[in-house]
N, C-alpha and C positions, 0 to 999 in steps of 0.2 A: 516165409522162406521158399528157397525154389531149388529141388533137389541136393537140396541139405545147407542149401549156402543165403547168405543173410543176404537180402537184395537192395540198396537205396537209390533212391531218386533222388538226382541234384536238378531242381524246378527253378531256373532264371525266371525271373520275370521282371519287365519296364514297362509301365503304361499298359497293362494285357487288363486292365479291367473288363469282363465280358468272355474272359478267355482262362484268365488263370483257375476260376473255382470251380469249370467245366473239368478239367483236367485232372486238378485234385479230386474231382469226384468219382472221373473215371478209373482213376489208379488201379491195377489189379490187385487182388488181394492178396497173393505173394509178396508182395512189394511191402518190405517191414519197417521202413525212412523215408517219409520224402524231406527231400528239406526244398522247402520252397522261400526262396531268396527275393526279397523286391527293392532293386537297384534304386532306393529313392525315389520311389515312382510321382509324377504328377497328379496321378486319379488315385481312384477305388481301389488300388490294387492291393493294398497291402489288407483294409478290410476286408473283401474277398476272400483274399488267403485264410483270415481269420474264420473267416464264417463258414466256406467249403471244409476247414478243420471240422469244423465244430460238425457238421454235417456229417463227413464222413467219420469221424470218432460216433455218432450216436446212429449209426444205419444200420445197426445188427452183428459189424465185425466182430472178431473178436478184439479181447482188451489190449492193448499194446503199450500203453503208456498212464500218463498222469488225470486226471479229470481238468472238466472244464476249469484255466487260470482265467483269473482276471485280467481281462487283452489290454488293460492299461500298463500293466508291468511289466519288466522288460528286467532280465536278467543276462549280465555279461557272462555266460555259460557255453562250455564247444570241448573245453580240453586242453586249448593251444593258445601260449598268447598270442600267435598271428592270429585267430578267426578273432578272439576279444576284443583286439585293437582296430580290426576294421569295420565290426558288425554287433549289432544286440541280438542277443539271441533268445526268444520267448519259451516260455516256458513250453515242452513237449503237451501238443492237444491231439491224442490217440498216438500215431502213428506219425502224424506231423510236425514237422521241427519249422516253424517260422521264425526266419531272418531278414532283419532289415538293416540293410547298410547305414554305415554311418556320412556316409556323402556316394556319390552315381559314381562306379569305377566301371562300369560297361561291360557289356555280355562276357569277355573273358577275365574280370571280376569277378561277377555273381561265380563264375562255373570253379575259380578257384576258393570261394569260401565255403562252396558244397563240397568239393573236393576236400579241403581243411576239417571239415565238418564230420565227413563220413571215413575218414582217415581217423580221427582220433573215435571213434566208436566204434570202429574193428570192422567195417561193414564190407562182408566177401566180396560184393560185384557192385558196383555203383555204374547203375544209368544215368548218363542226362537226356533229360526232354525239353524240349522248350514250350514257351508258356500259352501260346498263340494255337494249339488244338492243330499243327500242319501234321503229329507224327499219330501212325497209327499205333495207341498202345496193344493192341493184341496181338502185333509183331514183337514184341519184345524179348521173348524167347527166343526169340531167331538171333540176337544180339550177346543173351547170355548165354545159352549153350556153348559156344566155344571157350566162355572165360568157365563156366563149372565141369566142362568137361574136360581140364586142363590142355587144350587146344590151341589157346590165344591169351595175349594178356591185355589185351586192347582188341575191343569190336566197337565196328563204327559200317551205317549204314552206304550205302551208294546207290545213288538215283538213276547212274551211268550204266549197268553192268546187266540191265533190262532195256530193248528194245520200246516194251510197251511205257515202262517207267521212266525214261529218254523222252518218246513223244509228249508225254505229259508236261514235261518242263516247259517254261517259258523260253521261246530262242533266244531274248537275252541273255538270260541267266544261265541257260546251256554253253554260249559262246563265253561267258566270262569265267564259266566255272571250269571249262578243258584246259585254258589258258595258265588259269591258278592251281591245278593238276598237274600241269608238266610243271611249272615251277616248283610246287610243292617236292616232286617227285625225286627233282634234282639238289633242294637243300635239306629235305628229307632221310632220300635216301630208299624211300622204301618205292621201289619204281612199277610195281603193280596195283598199288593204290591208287584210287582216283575218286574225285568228289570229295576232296578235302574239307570244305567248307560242312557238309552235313553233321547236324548236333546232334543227332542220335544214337550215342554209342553206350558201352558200357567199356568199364576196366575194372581190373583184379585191385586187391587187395597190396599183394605184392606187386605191383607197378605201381599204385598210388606211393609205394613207401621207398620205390628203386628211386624215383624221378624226382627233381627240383619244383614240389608242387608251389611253394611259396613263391619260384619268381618266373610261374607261368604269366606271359603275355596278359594284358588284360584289354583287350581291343578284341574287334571282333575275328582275327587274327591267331587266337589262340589255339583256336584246333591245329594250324597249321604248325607251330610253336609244341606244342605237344607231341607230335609226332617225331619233330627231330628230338629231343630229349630223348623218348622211346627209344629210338635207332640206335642212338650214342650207349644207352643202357642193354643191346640184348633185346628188347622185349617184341615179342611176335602179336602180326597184327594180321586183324579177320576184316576181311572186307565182304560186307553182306547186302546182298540185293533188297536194296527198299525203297518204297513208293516212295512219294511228300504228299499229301492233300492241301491245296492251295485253295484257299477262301479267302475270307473280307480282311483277312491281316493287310497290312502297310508294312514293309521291310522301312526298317529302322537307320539301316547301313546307307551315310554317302558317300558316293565310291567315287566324288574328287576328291574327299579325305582317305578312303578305305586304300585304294590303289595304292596312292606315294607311300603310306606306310606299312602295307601290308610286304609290299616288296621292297622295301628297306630291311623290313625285318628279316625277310626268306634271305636275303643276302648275309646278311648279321651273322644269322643261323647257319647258312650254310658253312661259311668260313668258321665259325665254333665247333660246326660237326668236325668236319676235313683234322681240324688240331687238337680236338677232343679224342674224338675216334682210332683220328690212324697218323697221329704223333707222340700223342701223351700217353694213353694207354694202353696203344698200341702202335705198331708200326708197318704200314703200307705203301709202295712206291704210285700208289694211285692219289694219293696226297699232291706228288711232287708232276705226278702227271696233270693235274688239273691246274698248279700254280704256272707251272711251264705254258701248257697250251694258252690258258689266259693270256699271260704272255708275250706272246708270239701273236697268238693272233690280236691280240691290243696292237701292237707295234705294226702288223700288217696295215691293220685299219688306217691308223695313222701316217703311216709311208704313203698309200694311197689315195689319201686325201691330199700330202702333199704332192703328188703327183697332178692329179685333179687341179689341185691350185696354178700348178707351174702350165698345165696347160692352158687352162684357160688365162693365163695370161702371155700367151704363146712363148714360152719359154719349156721348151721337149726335155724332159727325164725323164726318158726311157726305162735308164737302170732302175730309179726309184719304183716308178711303175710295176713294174716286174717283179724287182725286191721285195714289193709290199705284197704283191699277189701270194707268194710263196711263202714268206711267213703267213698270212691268212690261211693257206692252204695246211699248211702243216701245225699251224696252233688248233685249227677244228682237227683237224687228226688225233692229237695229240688228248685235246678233249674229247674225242668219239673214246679212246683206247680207257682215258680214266672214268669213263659212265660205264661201258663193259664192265672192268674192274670194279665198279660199285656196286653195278647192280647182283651178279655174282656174290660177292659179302654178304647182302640181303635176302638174298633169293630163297632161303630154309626159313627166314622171321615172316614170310608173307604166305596167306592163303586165301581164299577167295569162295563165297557160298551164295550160290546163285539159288 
């Protein structure tokens, strides 16, 4: 436990052979769940799992669970028929809960069946780590203090929010990660967050139980998917300064796949939040601002193009021209006044711990 509150780990792992039973062994002792998930992996991973179990249940902890089961059996056990239906669930070895999916549903899979998992076992604060050794665990109070000290109900790390932690990143991954930042920000909602993409978070107890855990995202995409849900429920999110340690891992993610559907979905989402949020269960004229702006400045665009067209085929419309500028001009207006207005909403649900 970690000042009075039960702590789990939700452990993805795909192909981490070499990396996942480092991790499970480093666990801190606080840490009363891990449940470590192996998306159908191609290697060693899932025996790993087993044997870092076995490992860290015999290293002197104290006792937390069951004795060593025979790793041949597999019991359909969790709580819920969603985790039963997707996943076998081995028998508790100490402290660890090993699960193996029943077909590859992808990182934001694994994180919904630990989520499902630590949900139905009551468990106060649930981490995720991921399997690859990039997070440092002896940060990890830095993550839960805001959820045990009723502060936050979502903490999640940021690579961004440190200078020195910035130059570390890769300039790829820097440049692609500012970009899916402000996206995020804007189908989100929550406009001081950044570094969405970071898997190092913890959540409450009660946010696991506010939110649509069942029809979280399961792409790599799902932190970003997480968050709007959060917004749409109320619930207040910590944004904490933290490293990443980059070693011999391979990132998994193709980002001619990740891209078209990660911003498919941020758009999906956005327009869910907008008629979730500030139609249904509530009511906001920044709804109507952002539908207008779209808009107008759409139809700008389009007037201008036909403009563009008529000239280069020397045929002058002028008015077009013009017309189209001015809608353009007043549809971003219109969308500056509805992000004020959003960000505003949010601005008491976000904090920041550098």
């Amino acid at each position: 436990m970690y000042h009075d509150a039960t702590v789990g780990v939700v452990l993805p792992a795909y192909d981490e052979e070499g990396f996942v039973g480092d991790v499970i062994r480093d666990m801190p002792d606080y840490v009363d769940r891990i449940y470590a998930i192996d998306d159908q992996s191609t290697d060693g991973t899932w025996t790993e799992i087993l044997e870092a179990a076995r490992a860290d249940a015999g290293d002197g902890r104290p006792a937390r669970g069951s004795s060593d089961p025979d790793p041949d059996r597999l019991v359909a056990d969790g709580g819920t028929a969603a985790l039963e239906s997707r996943a076998f669930v081995h028998e508790r070895i100490g402290r660890v809960v090993p699960i193996q999916h029943r077909e590859n549903r992808g990182a934001g899979g694994a994180i919904k069946t630990g989520y499902l998992a630590a949900r139905a076992d009551g468990i106060d604060a649930t981490v995720t780590v991921d399997a690859d050794g990039q997070m440092d665990l002896s940060r990890m109070p830095r993550l839960l203090d805001p959820i045990v000290e009723g502060e936050a109900d979502y903490a999640k790390g940021n690579r961004l929010l440190s200078a020195e932690y910035r130059a570390a990143m890769p300039r790829f991954r820097f440049v692609g990660n500012a970009m899916l930042s402000f996206l995020t920000k804007v189908a989100a909602g929550y406009w001081k967050t950044m570094d969405p993409q970071n898997g190092y978070t913890a959540i409450s107890r009660g946010a696991l139980e506010a939110i649509d855990v069942e029809g979280l995202y399961e792409y790599y995409g799902y932190c970003n998917d997480l968050l709007v849900k959060l917004n749409v429920r109320g619930m207040r999110v910590a944004d904490v300064a933290m490293p990443a340690v980059y070693g011999e891992e391979e990132s998994s993610i193709r980002y001619s796949e990740y891209v078209p559907k990660v911003s498919t979905m941020l758009l999906r989402n956005f327009l869910w939040r907008l008629k979730t949020k500030y139609l249904v269960l509530d009511f906001h004229p920044l709804a109507l601002f952002y539908l207008v702006g779209a808009g107008m400045a759409g139809a700008g665009v389009l007037a201008l193009g036909l403009a563009l067209l008529s000239a280069l085929a020397v045929v002058a419309v002028p008015v077009a021209g013009v017309g189209g500028l001015l809608l353009l001009v007043a549809g971003v207006a219109f969308l500056l006044f509805a992000m004020v207005f959003d960000m505003g909403q949010s601005e008491h649900l976000e904090t920041q711990v550098r």
